[in-house]
C-alpha positions in Angstrom: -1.4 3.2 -3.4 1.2 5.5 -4.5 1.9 9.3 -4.3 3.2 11.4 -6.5 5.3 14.7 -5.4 5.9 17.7 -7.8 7.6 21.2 -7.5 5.1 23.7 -8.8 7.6 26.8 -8.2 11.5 26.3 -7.1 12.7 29.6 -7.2 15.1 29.3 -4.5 16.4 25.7 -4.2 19.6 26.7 -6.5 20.5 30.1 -4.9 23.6 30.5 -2.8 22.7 29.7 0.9 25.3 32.8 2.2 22.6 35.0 4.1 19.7 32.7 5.2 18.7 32.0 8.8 19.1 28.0 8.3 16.4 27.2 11.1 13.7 29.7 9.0 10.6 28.1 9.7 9.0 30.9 7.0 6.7 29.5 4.5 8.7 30.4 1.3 7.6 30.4 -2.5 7.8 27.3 -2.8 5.3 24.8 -3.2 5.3 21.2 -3.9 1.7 18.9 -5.1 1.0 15.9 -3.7 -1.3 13.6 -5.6 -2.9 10.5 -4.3 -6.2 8.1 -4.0 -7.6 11.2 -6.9 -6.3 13.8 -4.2 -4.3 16.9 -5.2 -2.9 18.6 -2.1 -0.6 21.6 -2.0 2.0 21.9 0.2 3.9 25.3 1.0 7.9 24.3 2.3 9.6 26.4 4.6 12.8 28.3 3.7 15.2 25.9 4.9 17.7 23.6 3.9 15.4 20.3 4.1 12.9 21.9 2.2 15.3 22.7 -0.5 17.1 19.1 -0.8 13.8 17.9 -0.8 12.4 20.3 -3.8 15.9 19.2 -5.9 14.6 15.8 -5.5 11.1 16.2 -7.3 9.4 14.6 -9.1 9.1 11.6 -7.7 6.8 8.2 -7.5 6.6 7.0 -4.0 4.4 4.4 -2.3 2.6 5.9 0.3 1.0 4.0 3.8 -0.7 5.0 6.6 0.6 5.0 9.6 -0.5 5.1 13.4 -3.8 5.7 12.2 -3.2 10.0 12.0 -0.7 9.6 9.2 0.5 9.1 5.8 4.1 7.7 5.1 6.5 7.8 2.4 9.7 6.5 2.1 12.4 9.5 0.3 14.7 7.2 -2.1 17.7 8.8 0.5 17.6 11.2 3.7 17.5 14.6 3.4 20.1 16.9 5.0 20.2 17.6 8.3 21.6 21.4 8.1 20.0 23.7 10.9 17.3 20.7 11.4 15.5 20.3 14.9 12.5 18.2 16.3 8.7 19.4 15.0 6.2 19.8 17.6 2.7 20.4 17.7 1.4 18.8 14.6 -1.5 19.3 13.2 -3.7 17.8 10.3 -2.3 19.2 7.2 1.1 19.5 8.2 3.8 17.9 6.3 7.0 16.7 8.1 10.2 14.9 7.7 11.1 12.4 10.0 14.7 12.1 9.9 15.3 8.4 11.8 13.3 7.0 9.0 14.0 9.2 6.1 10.4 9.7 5.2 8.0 12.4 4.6 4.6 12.5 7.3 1.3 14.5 6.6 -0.9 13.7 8.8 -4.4 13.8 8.3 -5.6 13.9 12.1 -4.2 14.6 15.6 -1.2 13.5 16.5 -1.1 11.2 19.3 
């Protein structure tokens, strides 16, 4: 099963970074599709500097698995910066993460656990 991830808007991901909070966890403009199994989902990325190395990245064709039985996995073809990154808590089905040990992207689809 594969995935595919595309940047519907990307207003900010060129802009100078001079002036931004880098640990803004603020939905921005930006908004990224994920398509898989005949699923479109839309994702909203905060205004960060993860979000933004990962919206210069798209498109992209990944594989996609599930994992721990809560979440879907893909592999990034490289990690994505760690600028002003910290741990995610509190997930909930629907949210999208990045796990940096792995390098991969999470949504998870039920409770975590």
């Amino acid at each position: 099963m594969g995935v595919a991830l595309a940047a519907a808007a990307i207003p900010h991901v060129a802009k100078a970074q001079q002036g931004r909070d880098p640990n803004n966890r603020e939905p921005s403009d930006v908004r990224i599709r994920l398509t898989f199994n005949g699923l479109v989902l839309t994702a909203t990325l905060y205004d960060n500097p993860s979000s933004r190395d990962l919206a210069s990245m798209l498109p992209l064709d990944l594989e996609i698995e599930d994992f721990g039985g809560n979440e879907k996995i893909v592999h990034l073809p490289r990690k994505l910066t760690e600028d002003a990154s910290g741990p995610f808590t509190n997930e909930r089905p629907g949210d999208l993460c990045y796990f940096k040990p792995w390098g991969n992207l999470a949504l998870f689809y039920a409770d975590y656990r």
